[in-house]
VOBA-1610 file (N, C-alpha, C; in pm, whole numbers, padded with zeros to 5 digits, always signed):
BEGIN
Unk-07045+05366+01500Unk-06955+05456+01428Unk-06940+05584+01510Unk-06816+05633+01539Unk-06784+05765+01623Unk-06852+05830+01531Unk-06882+05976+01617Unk-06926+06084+01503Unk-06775+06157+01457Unk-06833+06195+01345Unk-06686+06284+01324Unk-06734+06434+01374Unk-06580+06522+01372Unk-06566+06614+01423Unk-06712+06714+01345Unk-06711+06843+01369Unk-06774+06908+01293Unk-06700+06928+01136Unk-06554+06980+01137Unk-06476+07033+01034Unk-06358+06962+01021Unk-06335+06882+00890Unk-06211+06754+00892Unk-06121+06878+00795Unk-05970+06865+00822Unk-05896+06923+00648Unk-05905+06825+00560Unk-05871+06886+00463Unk-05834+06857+00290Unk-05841+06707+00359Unk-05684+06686+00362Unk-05602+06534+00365Unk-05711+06467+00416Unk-05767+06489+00556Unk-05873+06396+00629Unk-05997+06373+00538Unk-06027+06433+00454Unk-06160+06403+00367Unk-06081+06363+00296Unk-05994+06359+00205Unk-05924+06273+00093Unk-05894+06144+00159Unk-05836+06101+00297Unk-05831+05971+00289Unk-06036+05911+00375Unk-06106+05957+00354Unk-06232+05925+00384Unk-06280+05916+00272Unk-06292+05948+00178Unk-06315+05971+00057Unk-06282+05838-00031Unk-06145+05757+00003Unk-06055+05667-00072Unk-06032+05582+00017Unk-06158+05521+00101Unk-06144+05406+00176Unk-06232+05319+00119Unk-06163+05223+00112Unk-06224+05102+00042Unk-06301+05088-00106Unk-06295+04976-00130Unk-06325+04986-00272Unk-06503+05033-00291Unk-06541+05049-00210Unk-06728+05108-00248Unk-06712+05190-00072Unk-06704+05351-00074Unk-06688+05388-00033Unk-06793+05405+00053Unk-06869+05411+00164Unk-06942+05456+00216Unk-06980+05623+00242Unk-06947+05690+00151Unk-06923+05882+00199Unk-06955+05930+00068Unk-07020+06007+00084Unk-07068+06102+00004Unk-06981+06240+00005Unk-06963+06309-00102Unk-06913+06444-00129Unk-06987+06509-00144Unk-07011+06619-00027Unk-07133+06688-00122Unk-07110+06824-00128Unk-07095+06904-00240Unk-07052+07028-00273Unk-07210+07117-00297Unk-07199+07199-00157Unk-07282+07335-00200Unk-07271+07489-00209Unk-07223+07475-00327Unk-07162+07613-00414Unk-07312+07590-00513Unk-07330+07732-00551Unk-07381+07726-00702Unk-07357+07652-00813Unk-07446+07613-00876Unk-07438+07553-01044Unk-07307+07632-01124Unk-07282+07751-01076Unk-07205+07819-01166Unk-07048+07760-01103Unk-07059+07790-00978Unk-06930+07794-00888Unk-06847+07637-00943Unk-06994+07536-00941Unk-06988+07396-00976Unk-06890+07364-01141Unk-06970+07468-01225Unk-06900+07466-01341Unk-06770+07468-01363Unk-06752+07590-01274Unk-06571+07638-01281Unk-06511+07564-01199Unk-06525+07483-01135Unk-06427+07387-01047Unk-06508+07317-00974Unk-06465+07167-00965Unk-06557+07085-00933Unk-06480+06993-00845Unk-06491+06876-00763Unk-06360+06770-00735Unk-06499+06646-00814Unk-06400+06526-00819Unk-06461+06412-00941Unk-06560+06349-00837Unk-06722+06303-00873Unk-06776+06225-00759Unk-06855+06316-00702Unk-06847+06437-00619Unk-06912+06488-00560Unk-07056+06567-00606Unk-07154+06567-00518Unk-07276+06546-00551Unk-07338+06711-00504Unk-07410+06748-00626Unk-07412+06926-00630Unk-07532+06913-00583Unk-07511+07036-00466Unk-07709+07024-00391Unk-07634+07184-00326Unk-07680+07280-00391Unk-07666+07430-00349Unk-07718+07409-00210Unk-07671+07501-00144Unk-07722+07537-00040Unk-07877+07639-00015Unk-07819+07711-00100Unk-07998+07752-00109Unk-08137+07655-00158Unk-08057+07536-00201Unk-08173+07465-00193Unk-08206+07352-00105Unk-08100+07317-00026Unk-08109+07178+00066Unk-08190+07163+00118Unk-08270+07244+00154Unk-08404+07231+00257Unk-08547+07191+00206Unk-08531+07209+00047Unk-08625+07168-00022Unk-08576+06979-00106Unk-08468+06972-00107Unk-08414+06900-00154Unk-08325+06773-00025Unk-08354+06817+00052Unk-08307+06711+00155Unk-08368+06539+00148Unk-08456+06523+00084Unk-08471+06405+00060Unk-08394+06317+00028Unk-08332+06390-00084Unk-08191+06315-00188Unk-08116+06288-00075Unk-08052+06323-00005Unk-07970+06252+00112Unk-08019+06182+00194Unk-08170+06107+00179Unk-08137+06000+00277Unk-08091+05884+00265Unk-08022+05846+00157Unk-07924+05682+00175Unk-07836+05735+00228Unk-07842+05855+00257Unk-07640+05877+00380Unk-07692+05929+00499Unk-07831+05917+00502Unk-07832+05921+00667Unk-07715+05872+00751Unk-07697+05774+00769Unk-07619+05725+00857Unk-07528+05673+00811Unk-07473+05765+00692Unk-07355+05755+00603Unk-07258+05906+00660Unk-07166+05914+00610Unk-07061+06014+00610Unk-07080+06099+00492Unk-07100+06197+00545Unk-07110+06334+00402Unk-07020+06451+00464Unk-06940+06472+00372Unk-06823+06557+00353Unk-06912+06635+00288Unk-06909+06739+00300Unk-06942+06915+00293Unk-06862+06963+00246Unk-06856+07052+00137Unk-06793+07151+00051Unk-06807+07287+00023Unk-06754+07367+00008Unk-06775+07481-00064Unk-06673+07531-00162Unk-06661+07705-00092Unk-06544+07748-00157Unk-06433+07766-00057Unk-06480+07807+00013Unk-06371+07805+00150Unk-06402+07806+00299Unk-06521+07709+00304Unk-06545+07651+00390Unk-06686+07733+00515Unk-06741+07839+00488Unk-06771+07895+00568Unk-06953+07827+00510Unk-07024+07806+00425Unk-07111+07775+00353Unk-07159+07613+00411Unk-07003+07534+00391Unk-07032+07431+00417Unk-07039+07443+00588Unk-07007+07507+00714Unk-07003+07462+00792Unk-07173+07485+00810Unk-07197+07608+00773Unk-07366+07593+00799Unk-07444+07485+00755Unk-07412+07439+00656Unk-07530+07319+00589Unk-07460+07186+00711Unk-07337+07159+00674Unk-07258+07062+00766Unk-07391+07078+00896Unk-07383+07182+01002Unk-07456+07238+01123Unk-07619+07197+01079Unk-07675+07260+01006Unk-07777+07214+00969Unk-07814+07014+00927Unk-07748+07017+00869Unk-07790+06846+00831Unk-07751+06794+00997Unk-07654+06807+01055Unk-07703+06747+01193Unk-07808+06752+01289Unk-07883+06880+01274Unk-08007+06941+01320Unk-08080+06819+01287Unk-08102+06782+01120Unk-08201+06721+01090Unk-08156+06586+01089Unk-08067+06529+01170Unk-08039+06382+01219Unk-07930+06334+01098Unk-07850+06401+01031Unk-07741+06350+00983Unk-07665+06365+01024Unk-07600+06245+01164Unk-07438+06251+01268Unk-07396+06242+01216Unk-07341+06209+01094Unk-07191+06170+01035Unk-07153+06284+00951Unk-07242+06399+00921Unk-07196+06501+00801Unk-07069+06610+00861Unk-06977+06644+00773Unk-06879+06712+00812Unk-06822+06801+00760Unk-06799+06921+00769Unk-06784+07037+00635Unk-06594+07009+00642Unk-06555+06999+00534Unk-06427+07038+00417Unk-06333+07178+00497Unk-06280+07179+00560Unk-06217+07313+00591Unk-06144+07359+00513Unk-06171+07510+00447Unk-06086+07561+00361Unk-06171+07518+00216Unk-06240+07440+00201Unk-06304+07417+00100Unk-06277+07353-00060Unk-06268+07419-00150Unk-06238+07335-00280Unk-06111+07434-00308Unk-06110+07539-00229Unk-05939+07629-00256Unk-05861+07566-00210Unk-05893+07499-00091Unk-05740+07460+00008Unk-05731+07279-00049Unk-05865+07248-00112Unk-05847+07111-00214Unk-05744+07119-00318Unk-05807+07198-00382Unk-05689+07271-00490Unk-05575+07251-00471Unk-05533+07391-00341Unk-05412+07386-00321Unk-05309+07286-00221Unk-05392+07190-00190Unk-05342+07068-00126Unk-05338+06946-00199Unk-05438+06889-00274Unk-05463+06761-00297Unk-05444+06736-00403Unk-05524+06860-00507Unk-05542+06839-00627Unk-05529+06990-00744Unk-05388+07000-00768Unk-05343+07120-00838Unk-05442+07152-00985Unk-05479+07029-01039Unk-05576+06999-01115Unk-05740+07104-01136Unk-05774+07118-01013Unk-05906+07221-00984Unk-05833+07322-00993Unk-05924+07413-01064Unk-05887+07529-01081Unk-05932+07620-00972Unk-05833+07707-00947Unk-05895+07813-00863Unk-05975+07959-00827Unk-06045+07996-00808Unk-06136+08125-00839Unk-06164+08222-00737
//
């Protein structure tokens, strides 16, 4: 499997996201519990960033899976994105623009904040 880039847009994680019928990719949004409340996309799997380092376990069935990285507008996820490759996850990739430019691209549906 190529690695992916560091930072995919919106569209490029939406069609990674909606490949095949049992997707191989994980969503993983690290915003706060709160941030999580007020806007969310469907599926994606809440692991704050202030806690991943204690909580990195939970991601190992996507080791050598694809994890899409989230935030709010992208600057959050590129660090964890950067980090989980440190710790041997090639395939992770932060969301550019984040769950705003989701919003305002993919899904008018999420609210924006």
């Amino acid at each position: 499997m190529p690695e992916l880039p560091l930072e995919i847009d919106v569209a490029a994680a939406q069609a990674l996201l909606q490949q095949g019928p049992h997707p191989e990719c994980l969503l993983l949004d690290c915003r706060t519990p709160e941030e999580h409340t007020t806007a969310s996309i469907a599926g994606a799997k809440l692991l704050p960033m202030q806690e991943i380092t204690d909580r990195v376990a939970e991601l190992e069935p996507w080791r050598n899976e694809q994890i899409v990285v989230h935030c709010h507008h992208g600057m959050r996820s590129l660090k964890v994105t950067q980090w989980l490759r440190e710790q041997g996850f090639s395939q992770a990739t932060s969301m550019r623009g984040g769950i705003d430019a989701w919003s305002t691209a993919i899904d008018a549906k999420v609210p924006r904040y």
